[in-house]
DOZASE-646294 format. One line per field, with one value per residue: residue number from 1; residue in three letters; x, y, z of N, C-alpha, C, O in turn. Coordinates in steps of 0.05 Angstrom, whole numbers, plus 5000, padded with zeros to 4 digits. Layout:
N
n: (NUM_...)
res: (ala_...)
n_X: (X_...)
n_Y: (Y_...)
n_Z: (Z_...)
ca_X: (X_...)
ca_Y: (Y_...)
ca_Z: (Z_...)
c_X: (X_...)
c_Y: (Y_...)
c_Z: (Z_...)
o_X: (X_...)
o_Y: (Y_...)
o_Z: (Z_...)
end
This chain:
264
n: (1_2_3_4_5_6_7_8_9_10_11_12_13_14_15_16_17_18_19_20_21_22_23_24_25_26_27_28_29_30_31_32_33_34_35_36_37_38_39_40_41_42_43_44_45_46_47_48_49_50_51_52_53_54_55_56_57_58_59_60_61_62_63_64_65_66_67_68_69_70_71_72_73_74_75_76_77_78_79_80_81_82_83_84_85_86_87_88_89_90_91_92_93_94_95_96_97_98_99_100_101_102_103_104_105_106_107_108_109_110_111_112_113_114_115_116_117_118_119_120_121_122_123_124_125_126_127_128_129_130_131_132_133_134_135_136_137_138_139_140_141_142_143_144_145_146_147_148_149_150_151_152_153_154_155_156_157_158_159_160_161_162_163_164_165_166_167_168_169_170_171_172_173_174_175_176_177_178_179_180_181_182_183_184_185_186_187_188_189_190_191_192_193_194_195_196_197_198_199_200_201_202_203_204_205_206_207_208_209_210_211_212_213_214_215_216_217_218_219_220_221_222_223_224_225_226_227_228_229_230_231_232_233_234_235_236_237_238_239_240_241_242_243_244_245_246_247_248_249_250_251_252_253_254_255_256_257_258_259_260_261_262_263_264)
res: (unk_unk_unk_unk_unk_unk_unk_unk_unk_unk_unk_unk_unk_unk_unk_unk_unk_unk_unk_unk_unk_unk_unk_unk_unk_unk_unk_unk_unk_unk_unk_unk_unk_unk_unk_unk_unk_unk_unk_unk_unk_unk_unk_unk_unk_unk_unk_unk_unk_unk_unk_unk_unk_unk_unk_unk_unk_unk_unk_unk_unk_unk_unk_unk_unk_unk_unk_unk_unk_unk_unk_unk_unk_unk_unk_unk_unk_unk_unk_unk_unk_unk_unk_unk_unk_unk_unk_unk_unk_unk_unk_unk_unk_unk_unk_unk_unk_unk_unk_unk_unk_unk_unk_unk_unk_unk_unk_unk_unk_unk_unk_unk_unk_unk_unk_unk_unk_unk_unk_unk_unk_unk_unk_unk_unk_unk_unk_unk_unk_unk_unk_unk_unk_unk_unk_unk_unk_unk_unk_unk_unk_unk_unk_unk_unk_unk_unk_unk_unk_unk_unk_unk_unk_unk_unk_unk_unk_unk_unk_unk_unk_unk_unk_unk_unk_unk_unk_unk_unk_unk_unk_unk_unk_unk_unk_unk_unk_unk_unk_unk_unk_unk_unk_unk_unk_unk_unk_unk_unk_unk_unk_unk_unk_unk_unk_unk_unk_unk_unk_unk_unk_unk_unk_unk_unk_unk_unk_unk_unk_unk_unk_unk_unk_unk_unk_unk_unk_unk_unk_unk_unk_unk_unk_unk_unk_unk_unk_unk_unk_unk_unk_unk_unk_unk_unk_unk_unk_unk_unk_unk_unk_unk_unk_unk_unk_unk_unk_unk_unk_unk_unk_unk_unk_unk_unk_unk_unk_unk_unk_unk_unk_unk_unk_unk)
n_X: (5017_5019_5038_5010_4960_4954_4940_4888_4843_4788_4759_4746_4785_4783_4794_4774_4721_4728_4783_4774_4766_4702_4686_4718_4692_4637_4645_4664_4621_4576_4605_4601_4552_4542_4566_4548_4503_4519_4559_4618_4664_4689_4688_4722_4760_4773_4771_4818_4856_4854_4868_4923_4939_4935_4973_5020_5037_5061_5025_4983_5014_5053_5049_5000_4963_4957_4941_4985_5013_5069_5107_5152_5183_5181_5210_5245_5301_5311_5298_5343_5382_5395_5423_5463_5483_5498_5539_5573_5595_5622_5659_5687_5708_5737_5788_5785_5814_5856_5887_5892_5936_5981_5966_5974_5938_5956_5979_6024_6076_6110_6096_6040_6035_5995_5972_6014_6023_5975_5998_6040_6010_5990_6021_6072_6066_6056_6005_5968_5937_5909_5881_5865_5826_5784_5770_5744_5709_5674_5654_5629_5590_5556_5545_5498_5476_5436_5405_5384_5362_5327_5286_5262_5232_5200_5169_5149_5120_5136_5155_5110_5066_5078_5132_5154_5197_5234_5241_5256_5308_5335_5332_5366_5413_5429_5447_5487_5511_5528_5552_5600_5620_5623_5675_5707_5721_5756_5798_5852_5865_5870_5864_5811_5790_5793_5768_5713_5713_5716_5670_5635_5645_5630_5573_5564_5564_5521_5481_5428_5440_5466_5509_5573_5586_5578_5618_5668_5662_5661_5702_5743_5749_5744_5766_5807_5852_5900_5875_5820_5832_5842_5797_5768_5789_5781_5729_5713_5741_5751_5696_5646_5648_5640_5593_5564_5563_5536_5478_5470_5477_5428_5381_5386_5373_5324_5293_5302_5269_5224_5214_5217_5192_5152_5135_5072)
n_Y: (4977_5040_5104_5139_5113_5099_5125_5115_5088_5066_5082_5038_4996_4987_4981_5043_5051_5070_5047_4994_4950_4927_4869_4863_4886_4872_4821_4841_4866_4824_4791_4825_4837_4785_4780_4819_4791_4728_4727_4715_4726_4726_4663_4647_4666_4637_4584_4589_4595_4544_4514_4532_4519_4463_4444_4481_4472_4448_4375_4338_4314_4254_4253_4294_4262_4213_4228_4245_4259_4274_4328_4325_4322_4374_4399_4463_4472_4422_4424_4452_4405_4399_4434_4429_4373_4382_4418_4386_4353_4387_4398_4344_4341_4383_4371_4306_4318_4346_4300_4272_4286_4264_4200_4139_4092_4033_3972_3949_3918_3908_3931_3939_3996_4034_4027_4039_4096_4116_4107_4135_4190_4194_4191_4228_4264_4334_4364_4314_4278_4300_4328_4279_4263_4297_4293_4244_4242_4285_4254_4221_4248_4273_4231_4211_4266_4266_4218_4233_4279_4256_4231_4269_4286_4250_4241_4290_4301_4310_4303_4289_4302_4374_4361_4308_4291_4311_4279_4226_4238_4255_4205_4177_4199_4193_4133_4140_4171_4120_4102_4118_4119_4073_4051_4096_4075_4027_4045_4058_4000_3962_3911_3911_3936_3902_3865_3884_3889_3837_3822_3860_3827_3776_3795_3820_3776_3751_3763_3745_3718_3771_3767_3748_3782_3841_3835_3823_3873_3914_3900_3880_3819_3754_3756_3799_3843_3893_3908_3913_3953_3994_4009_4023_4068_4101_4109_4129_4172_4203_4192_4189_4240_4274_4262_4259_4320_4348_4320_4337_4403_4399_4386_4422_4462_4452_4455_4514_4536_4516_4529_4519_4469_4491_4470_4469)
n_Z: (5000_4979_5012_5014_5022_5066_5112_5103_5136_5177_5240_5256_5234_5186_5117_5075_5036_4991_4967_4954_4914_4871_4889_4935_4966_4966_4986_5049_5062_5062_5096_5141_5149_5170_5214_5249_5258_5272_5293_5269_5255_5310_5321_5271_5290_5336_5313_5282_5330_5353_5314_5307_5358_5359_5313_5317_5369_5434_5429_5480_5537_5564_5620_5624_5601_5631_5675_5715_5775_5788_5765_5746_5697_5672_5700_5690_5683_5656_5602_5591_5568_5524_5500_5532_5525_5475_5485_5509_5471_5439_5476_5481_5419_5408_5457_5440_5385_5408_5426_5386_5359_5391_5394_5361_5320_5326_5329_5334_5369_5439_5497_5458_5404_5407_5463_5481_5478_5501_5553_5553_5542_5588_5623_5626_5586_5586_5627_5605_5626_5651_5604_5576_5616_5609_5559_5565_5604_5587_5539_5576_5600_5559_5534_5577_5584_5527_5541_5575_5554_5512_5552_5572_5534_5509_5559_5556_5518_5471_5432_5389_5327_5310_5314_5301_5266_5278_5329_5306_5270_5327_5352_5310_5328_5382_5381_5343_5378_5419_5395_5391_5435_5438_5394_5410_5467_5453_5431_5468_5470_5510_5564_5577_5526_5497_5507_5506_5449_5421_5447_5410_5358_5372_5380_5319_5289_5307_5279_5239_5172_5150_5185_5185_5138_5167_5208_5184_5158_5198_5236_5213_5204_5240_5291_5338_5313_5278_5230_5262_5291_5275_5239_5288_5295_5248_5247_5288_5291_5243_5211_5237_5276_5228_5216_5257_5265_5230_5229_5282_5268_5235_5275_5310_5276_5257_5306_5311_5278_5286_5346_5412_5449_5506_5573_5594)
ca_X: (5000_5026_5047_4991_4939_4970_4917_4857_4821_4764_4762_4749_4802_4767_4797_4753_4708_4741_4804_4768_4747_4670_4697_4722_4661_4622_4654_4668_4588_4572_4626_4599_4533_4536_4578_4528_4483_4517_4594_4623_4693_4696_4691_4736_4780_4769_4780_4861_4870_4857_4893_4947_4949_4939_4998_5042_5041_5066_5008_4980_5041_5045_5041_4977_4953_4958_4943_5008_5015_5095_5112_5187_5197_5166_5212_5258_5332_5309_5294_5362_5400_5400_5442_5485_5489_5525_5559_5590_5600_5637_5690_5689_5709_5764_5802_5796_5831_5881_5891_5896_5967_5996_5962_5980_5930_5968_5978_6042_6105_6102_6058_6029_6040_5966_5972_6038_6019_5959_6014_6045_5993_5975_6043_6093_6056_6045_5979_5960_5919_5868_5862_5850_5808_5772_5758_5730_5687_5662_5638_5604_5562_5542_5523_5479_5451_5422_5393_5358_5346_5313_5262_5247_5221_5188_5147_5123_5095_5151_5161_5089_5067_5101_5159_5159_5219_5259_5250_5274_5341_5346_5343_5395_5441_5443_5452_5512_5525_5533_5572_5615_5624_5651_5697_5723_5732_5772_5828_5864_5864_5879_5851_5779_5777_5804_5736_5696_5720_5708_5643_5621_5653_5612_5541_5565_5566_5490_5461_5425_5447_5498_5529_5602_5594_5582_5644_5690_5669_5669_5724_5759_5755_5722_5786_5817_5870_5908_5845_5803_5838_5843_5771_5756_5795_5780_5696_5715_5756_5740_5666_5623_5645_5625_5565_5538_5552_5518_5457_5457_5466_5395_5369_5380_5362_5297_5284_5302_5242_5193_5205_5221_5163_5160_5118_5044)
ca_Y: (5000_5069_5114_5169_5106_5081_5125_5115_5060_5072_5073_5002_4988_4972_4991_5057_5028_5076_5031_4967_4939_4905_4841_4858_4912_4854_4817_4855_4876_4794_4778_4843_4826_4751_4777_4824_4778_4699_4733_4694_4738_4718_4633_4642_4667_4607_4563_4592_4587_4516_4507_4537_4501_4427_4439_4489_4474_4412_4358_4332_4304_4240_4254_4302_4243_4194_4247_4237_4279_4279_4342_4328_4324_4392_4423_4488_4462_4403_4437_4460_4389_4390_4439_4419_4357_4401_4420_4365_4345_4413_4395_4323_4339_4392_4352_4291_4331_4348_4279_4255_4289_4240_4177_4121_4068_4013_3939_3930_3929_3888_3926_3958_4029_4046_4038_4058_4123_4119_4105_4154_4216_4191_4192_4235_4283_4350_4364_4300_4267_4326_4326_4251_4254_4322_4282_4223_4252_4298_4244_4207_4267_4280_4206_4213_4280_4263_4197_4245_4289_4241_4219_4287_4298_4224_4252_4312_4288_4341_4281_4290_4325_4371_4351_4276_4290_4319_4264_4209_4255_4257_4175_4167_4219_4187_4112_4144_4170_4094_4082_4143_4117_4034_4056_4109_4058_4007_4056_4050_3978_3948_3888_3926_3948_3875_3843_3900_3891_3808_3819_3865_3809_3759_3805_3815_3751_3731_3777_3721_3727_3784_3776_3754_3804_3865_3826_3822_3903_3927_3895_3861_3795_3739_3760_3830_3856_3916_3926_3921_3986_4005_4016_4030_4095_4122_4103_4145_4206_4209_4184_4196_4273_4288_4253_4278_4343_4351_4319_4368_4429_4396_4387_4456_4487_4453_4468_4546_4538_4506_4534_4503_4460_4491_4466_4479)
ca_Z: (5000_4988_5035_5018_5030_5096_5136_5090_5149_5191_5266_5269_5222_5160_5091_5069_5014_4959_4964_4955_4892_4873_4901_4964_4980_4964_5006_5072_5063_5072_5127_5165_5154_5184_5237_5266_5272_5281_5312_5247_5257_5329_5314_5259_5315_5357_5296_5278_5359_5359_5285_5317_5382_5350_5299_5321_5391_5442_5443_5511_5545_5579_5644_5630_5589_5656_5702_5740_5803_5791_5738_5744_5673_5665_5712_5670_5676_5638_5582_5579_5567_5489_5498_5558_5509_5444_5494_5524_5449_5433_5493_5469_5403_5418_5467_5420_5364_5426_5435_5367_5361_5408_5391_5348_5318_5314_5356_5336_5387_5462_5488_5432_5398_5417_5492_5500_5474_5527_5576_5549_5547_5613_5653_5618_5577_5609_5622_5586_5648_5644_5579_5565_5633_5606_5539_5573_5622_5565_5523_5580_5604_5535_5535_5600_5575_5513_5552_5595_5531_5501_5563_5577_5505_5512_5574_5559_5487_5451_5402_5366_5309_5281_5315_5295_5247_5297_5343_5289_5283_5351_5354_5304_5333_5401_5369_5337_5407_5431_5365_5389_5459_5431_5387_5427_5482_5439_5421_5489_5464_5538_5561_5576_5505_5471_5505_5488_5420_5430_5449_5388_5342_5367_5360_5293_5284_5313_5272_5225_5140_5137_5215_5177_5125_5181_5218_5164_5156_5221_5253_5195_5210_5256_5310_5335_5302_5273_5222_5288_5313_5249_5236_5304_5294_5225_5247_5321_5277_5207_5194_5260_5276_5212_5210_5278_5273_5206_5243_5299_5257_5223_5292_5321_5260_5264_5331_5314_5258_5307_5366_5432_5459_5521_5581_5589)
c_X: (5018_5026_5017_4963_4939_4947_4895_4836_4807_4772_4764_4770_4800_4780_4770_4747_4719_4760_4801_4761_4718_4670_4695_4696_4639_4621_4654_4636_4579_4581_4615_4564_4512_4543_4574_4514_4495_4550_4615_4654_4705_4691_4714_4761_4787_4779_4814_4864_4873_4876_4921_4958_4954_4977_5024_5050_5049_5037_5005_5009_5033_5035_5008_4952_4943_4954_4957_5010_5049_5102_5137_5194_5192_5188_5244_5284_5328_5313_5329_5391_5399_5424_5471_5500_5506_5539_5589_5616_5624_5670_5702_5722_5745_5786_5808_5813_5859_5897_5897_5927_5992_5986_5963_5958_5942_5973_6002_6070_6095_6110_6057_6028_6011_5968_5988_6037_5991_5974_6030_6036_5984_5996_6067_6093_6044_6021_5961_5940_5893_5866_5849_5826_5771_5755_5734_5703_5665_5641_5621_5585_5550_5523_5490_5460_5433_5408_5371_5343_5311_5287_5246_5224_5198_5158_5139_5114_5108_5156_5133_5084_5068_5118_5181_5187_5248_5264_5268_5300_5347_5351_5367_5415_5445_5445_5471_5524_5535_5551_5599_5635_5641_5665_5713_5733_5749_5798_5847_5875_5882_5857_5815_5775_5781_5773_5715_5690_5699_5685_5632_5629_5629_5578_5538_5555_5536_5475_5459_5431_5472_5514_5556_5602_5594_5606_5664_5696_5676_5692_5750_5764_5737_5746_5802_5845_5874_5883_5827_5812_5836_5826_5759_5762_5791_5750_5698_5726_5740_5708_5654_5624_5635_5596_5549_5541_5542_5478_5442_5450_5435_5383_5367_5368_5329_5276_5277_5270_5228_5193_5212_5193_5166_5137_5090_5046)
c_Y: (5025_5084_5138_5156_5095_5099_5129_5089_5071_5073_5054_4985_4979_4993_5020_5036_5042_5055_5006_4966_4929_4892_4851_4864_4887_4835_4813_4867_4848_4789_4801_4836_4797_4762_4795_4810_4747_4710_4709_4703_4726_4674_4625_4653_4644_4586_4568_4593_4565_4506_4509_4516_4472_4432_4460_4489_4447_4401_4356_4313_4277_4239_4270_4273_4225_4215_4248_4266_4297_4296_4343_4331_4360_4422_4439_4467_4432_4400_4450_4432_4376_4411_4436_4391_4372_4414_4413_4359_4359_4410_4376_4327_4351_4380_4329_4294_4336_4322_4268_4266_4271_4210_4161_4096_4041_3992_3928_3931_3907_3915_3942_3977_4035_4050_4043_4086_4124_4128_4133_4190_4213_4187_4213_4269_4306_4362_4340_4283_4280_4322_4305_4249_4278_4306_4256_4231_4277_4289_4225_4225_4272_4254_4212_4246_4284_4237_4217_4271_4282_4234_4246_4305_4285_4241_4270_4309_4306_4328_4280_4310_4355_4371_4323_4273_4293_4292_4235_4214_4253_4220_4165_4182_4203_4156_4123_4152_4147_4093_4102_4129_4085_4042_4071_4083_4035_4015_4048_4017_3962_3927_3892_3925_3924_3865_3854_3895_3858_3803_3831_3837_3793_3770_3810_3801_3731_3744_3759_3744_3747_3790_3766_3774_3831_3852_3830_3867_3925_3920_3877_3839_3781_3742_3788_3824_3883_3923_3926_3956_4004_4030_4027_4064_4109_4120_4128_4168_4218_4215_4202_4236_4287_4284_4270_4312_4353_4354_4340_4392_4427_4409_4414_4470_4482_4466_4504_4547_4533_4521_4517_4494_4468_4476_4469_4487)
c_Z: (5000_5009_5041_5020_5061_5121_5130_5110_5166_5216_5273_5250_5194_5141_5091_5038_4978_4948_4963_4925_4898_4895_4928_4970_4987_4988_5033_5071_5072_5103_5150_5176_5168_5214_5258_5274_5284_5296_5296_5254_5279_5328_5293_5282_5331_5337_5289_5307_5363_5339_5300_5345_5375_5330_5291_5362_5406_5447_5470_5515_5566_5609_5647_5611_5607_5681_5728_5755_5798_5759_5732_5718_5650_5672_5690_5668_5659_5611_5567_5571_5533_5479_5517_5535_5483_5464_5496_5493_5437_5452_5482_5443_5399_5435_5452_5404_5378_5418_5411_5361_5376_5405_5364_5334_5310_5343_5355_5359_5418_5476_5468_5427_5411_5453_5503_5489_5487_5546_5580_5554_5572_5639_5650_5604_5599_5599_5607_5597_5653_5625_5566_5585_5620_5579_5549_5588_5602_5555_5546_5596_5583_5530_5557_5591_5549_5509_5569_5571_5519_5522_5573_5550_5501_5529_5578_5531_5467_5417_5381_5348_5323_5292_5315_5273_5263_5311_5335_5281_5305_5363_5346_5317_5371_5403_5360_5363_5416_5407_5370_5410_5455_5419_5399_5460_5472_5432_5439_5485_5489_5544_5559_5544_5491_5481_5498_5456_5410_5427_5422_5368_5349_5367_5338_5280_5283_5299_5235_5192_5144_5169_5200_5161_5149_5203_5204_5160_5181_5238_5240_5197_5230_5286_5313_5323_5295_5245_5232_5288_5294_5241_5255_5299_5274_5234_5268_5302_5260_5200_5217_5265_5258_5202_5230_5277_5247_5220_5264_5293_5250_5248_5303_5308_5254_5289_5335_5292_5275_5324_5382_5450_5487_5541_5588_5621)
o_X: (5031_5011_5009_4943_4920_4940_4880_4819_4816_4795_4778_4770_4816_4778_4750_4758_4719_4757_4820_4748_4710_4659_4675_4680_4628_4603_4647_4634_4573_4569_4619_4555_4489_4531_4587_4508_4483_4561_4624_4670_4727_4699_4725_4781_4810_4795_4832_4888_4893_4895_4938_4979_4973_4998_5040_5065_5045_5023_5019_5022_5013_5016_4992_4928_4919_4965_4949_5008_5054_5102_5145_5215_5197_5189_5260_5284_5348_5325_5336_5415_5401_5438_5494_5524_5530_5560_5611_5640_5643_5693_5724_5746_5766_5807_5832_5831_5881_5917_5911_5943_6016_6001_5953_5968_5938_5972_6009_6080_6075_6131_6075_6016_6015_5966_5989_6057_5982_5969_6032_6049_5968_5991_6081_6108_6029_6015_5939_5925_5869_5845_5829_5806_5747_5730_5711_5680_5642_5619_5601_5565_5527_5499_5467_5436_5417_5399_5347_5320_5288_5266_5222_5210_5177_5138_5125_5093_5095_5159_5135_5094_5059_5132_5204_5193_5270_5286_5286_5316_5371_5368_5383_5438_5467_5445_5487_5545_5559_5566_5618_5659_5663_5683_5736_5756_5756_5817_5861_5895_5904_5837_5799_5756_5771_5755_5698_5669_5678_5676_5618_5609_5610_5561_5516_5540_5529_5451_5475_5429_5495_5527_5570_5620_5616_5610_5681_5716_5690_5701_5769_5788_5716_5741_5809_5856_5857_5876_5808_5798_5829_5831_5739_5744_5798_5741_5683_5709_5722_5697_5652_5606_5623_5582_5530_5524_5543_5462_5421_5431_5419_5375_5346_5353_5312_5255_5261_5252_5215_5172_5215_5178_5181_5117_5092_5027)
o_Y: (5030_5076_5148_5171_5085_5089_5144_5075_5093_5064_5046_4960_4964_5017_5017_5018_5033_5046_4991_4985_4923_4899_4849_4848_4883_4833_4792_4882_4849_4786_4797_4832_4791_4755_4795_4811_4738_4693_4689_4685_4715_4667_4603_4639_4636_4570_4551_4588_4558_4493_4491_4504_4459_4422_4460_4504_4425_4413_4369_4301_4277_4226_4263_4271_4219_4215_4250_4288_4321_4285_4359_4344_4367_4445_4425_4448_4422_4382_4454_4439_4353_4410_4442_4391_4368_4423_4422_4360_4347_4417_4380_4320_4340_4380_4324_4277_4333_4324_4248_4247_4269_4194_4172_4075_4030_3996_3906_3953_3893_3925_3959_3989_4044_4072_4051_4100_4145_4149_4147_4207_4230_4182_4216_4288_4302_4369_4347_4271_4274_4310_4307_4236_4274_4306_4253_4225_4281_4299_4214_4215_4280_4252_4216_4248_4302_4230_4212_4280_4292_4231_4246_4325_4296_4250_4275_4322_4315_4336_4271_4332_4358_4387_4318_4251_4283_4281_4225_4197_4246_4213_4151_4172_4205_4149_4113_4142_4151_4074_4100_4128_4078_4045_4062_4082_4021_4000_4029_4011_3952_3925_3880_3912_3925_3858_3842_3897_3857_3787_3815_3823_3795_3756_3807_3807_3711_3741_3759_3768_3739_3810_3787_3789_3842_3870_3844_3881_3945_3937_3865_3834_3793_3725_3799_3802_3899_3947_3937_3976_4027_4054_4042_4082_4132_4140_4148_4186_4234_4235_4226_4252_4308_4296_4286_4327_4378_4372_4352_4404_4445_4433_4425_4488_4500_4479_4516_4564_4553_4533_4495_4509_4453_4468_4486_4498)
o_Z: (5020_5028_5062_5021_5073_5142_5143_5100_5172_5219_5291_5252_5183_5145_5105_5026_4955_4926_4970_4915_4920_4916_4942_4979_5009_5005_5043_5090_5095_5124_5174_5199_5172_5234_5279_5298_5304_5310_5308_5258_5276_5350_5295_5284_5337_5345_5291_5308_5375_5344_5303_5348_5383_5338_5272_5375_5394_5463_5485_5497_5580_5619_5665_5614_5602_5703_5751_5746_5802_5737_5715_5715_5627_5663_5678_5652_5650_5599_5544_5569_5524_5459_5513_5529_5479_5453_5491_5493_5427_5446_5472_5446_5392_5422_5448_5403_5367_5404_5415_5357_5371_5416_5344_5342_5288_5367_5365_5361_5417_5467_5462_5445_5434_5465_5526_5495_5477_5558_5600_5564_5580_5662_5670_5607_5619_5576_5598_5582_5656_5620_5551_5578_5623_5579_5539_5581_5608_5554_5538_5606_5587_5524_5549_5591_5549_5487_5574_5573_5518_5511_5581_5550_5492_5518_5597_5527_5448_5394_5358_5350_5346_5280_5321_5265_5262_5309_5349_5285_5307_5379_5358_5314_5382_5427_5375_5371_5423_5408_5354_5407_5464_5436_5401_5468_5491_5429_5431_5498_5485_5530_5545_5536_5468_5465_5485_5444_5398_5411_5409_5367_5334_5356_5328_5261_5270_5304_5216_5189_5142_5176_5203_5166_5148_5220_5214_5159_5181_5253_5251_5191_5237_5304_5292_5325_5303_5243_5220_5284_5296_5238_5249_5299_5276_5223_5263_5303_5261_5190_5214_5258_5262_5187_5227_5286_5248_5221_5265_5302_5255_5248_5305_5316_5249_5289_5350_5297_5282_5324_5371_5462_5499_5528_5571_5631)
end
């Protein structure tokens, strides 16, 4: 609208009728005329409040679903462990990259280049006891807060339309979390991480039709070895960092479109 029509409206806000075409006049003469008499303006009000509430807003939530007494999942700081989680991830990641300057993947030597460069970053190296401890403890609060992410999303119903996309992102991304957390525990390759290792081999293995083919790929073989560690570490470096944080950018950037479901 032009600037020299911008205060052509009525008291009640109505276009003047010069500035209307047939149509509208036509129109706004109907819609005024229902809505003296049946309050047609005020229902269509009521109808985009509910539009709005069903599918831009959080559904009923379990607990108001079950009329549970206990609103713990409701309460604020909760709300803030998706990002306490990219957090965690953010220290994780940096320290890892620390840490990858000093470590070795490899099994070969008595004991092995891999954990004598553990032994190493962990007795000799300065500062190298915080930083491997800083990395570790990193990645398992990031584990634990996007476990409690995830049930606080669960029980307040944050997972239903329209945020059912998000929440299928947010499954795979903390399934690669666990996929973050075994390989990263295998590097160390000390007796902990050989049965760790052991044990994936043989779930590999039970998983009926292609358990040797995802053996043979994930751990190179039906026994650990140096393309065990191999893989463990280009899957833990290479692949996963760039996978999840691809994912997350999605996920946040959905979340900044939607909106944060907050509590009712």
């Amino acid at each position: 609208m032009s600037l020299e029509k911008k205060d052509e409206f009525d008291h009640k806000g109505w276009m003047k009728e010069k500035d209307l075409t047939p149509v509208e006049t036509t129109y706004l003469t109907a819609l005024i005329w229902l809505d003296t008499r049946l309050r047609i303006v005020d229902y269509l009000e009521i109808l985009e409040t509910l539009y709005y509430r069903v599918n831009l807003q959080m559904p009923k939530s379990h607990t108001e679903q079950y009329n549970l007494d206990n609103k713990f999942w409701y309460w604020y700081p909760l709300y803030t462990l998706g990002l306490f989680s990219t957090l965690a991830y953010i220290v994780a990641a940096i320290s890892g990259a620390l840490l990858g300057f000093y470590y070795s993947p490899a099994t070969s030597g008595d004991p092995t280049t891999a954990y004598s460069q553990i032994e190493f970053i962990m007795t000799e190296l300065q500062f190298g006891f915080m930083l491997r401890s800083v990395h570790r403890w990193s990645a398992q609060v990031m584990v634990a807060a996007v476990f409690l992410h995830m049930l606080r999303v669960y029980f307040t119903g944050a997972y239903k339309e329209p945020r059912e996309l998000n929440w299928l992102i947010g499954i795979v991304l903390i399934s690669l979390t666990m996929v973050f957390g075994y390989t990263g525990y295998l590097l160390p390759w000390d007796q902990l991480a050989f049965w760790a290792g052991q044990i994936g081999v043989e779930m590999s293995l039970s998983i009926p039709l292609a358990g040797e083919w995802v053996a043979q790929l994930l751990f190179g073989g039906f026994t650990l070895s140096q393309a065990t560690l191999q893989r463990m570490y280009i899957i833990h470096v290479f692949l996963l960092p760039f996978v999840v944080t691809t994912l997350i950018a999605i996920h946040i950037g959905i979340v900044w479109v939607q909106g944060i479901a907050e509590p009712h």
